[in-house]
C-alpha positions as CSV (number, residue, x, y, z in Angstrom):
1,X,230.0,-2.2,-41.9
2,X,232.8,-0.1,-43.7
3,X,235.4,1.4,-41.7
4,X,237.7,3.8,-43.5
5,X,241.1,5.5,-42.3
6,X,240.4,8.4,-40.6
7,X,237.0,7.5,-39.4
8,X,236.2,8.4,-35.2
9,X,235.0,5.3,-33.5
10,X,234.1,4.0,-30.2
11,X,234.7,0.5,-28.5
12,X,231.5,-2.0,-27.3
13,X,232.9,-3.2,-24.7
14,X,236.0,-0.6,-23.3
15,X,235.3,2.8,-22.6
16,X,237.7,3.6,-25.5
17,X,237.6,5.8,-28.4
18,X,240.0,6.8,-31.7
19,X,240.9,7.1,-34.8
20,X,241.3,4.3,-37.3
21,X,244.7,4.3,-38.6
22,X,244.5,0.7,-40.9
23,X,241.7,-1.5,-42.0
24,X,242.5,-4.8,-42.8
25,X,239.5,-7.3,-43.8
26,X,237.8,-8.2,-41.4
27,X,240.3,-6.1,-38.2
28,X,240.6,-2.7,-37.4
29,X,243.7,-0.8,-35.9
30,X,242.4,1.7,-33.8
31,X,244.5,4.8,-32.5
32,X,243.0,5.2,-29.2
33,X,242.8,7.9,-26.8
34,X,245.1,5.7,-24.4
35,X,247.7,6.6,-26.6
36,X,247.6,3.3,-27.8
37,X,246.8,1.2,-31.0
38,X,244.5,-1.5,-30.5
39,X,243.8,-4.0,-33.3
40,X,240.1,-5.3,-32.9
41,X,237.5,-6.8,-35.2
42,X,235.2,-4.6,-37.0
43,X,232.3,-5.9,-35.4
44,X,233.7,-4.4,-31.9
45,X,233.6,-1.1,-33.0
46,X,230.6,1.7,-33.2
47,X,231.2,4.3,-36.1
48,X,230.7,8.2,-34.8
49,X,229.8,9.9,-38.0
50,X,230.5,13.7,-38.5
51,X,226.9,14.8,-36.6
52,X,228.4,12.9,-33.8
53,X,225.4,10.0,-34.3
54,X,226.4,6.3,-33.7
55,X,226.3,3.9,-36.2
56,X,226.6,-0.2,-34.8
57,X,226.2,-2.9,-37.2
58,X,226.1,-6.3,-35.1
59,X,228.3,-9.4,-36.7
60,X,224.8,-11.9,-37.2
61,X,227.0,-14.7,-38.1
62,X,228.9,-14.5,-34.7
63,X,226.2,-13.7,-32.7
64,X,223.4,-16.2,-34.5
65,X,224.7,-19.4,-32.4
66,X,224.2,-17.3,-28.8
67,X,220.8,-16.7,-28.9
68,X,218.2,-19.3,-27.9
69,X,214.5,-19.0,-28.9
70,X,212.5,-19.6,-25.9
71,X,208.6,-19.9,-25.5
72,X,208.2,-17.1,-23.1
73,X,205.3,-19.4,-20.9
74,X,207.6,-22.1,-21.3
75,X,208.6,-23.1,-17.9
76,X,212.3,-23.4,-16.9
77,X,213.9,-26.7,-17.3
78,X,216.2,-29.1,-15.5
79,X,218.8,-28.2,-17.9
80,X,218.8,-24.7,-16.2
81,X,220.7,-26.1,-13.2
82,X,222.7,-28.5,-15.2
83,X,225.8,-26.7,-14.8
84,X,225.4,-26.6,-11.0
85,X,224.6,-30.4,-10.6
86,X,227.6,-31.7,-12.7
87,X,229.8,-30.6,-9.4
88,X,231.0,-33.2,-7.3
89,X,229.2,-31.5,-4.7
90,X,225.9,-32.6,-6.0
91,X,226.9,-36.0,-6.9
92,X,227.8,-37.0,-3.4
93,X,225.9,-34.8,-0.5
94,X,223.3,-33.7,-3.4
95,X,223.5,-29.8,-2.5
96,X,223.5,-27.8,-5.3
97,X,225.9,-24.6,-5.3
98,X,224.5,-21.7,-6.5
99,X,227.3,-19.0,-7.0
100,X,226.3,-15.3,-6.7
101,X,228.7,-13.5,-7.5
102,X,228.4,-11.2,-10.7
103,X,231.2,-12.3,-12.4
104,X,229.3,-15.7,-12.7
105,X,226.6,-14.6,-14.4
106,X,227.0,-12.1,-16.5
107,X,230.0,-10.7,-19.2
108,X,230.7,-7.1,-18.3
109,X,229.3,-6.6,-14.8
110,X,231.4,-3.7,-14.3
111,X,228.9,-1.7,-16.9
112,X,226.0,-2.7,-14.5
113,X,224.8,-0.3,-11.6
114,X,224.1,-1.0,-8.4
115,X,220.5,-1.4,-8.7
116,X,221.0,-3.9,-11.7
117,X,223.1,-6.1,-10.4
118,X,221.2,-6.7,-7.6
119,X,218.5,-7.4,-9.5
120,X,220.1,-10.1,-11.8
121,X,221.8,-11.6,-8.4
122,X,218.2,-12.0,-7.5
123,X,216.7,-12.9,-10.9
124,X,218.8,-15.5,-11.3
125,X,217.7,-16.7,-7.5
126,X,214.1,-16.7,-8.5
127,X,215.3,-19.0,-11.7
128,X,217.4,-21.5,-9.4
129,X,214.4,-21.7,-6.8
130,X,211.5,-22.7,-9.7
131,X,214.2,-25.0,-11.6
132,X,215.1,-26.6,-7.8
133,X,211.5,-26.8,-7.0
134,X,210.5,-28.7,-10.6
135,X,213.6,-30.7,-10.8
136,X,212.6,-31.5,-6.2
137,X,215.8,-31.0,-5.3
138,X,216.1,-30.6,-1.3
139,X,219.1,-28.5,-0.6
140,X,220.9,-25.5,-1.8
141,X,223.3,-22.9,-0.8
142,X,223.2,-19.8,-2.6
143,X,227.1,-18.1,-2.1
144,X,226.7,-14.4,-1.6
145,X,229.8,-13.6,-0.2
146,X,230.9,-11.5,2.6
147,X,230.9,-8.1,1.4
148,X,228.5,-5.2,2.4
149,X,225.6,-7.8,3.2
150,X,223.3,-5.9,0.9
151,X,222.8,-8.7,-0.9
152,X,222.5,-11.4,1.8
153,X,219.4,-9.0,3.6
154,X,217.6,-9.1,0.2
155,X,218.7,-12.8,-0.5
156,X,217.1,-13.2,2.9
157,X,214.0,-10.9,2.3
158,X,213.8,-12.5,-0.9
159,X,213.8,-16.9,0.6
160,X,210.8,-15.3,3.2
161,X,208.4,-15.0,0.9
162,X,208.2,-19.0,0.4
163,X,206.6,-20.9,2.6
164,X,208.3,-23.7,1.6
165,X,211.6,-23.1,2.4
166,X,213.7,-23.5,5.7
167,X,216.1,-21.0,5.8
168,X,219.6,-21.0,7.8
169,X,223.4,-19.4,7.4
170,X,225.9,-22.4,5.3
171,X,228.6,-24.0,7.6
172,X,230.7,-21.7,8.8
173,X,233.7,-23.9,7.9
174,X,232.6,-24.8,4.4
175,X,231.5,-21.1,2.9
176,X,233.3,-18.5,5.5
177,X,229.6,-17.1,6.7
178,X,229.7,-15.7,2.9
179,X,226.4,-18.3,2.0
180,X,223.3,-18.7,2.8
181,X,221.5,-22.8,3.0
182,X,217.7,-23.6,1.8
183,X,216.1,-26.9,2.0
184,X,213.2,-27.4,0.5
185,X,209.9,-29.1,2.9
């Protein structure tokens, strides 16, 4: 896409908007209304045109190498959990550690609502309990974290519904009461 001086635009991921004031190549600098300039690359910027309609091109090139293709029946492999069983952790007492918290799995969590990100908290719990079940792993602790407990009740709500699963709070010492243990019978 073909940004011009003197063209209104808004950031993807800031909650940002200006004017551009240079285009050079490939970068942008953006006159914002933080009363500062900000050069960023064309591809992180939507285009307002004079009807006040958005116009986003996407950079393919950039984007290409971070999308997989995936069967949509194709069950989930071991390589799901790879990153969680590469911890010394796992190598020695064979627990894997499932992190929680939204800044683990996703970019921007801050543009999630409520609703959603408890519903990719427990997404992703569903994915680690049928990888963990394939792969017949025994133990895991899921870390929740203190906080409101919103998410430990539906974490708990959620490791009910399988009858193969026993249930109990991690070591006190080891997670601060901020994670919850599952071992698989």
């Amino acid at each position: 896409m073909e940004f011009a001086v003197g063209d209104k635009v808004k950031f993807v991921n800031e909650s940002l908007e200006g004017e551009v004031v240079a285009v050079n190549g490939k970068q942008v600098r953006v006159a914002c209304s933080d009363g500062f300039d900000h050069d960023v690359a064309v591809s992180e910027l939507i285009l307002i045109r004079e009807n006040d309609q958005f116009h986003f091109s996407p950079d393919h090139d950039r984007i290409k190498d971070k999308v997989k293709h995936v069967k949509i029946n194709q069950p989930l492999t071991n390589n799901f959990l790879s990153r969680y069983t590469a911890t010394t952790k796992y190598q020695f007492d064979r627990v894997v550690e499932i992190d929680l918290h939204l800044e683990e799995l996703v970019e921007f969590p801050g543009r999630l609502d409520d609703w959603q990100k408890l519903h990719t908290q427990l997404q992703h719990v569903k994915k680690c309990l049928s990888a963990a079940m394939d792969a017949r792993i025994k133990r895991m602790v899921f870390i929740h974290g203190k906080g409101t407990g919103v998410l430990k009740a539906e974490l708990l709500h959620l490791l009910g519904d399988y009858d193969n699963l026993i249930v109990k709070e991690a070591d006190f010492r080891a997670y601060g009461g901020g994670a919850t243990e599952v071992y698989f019978k």
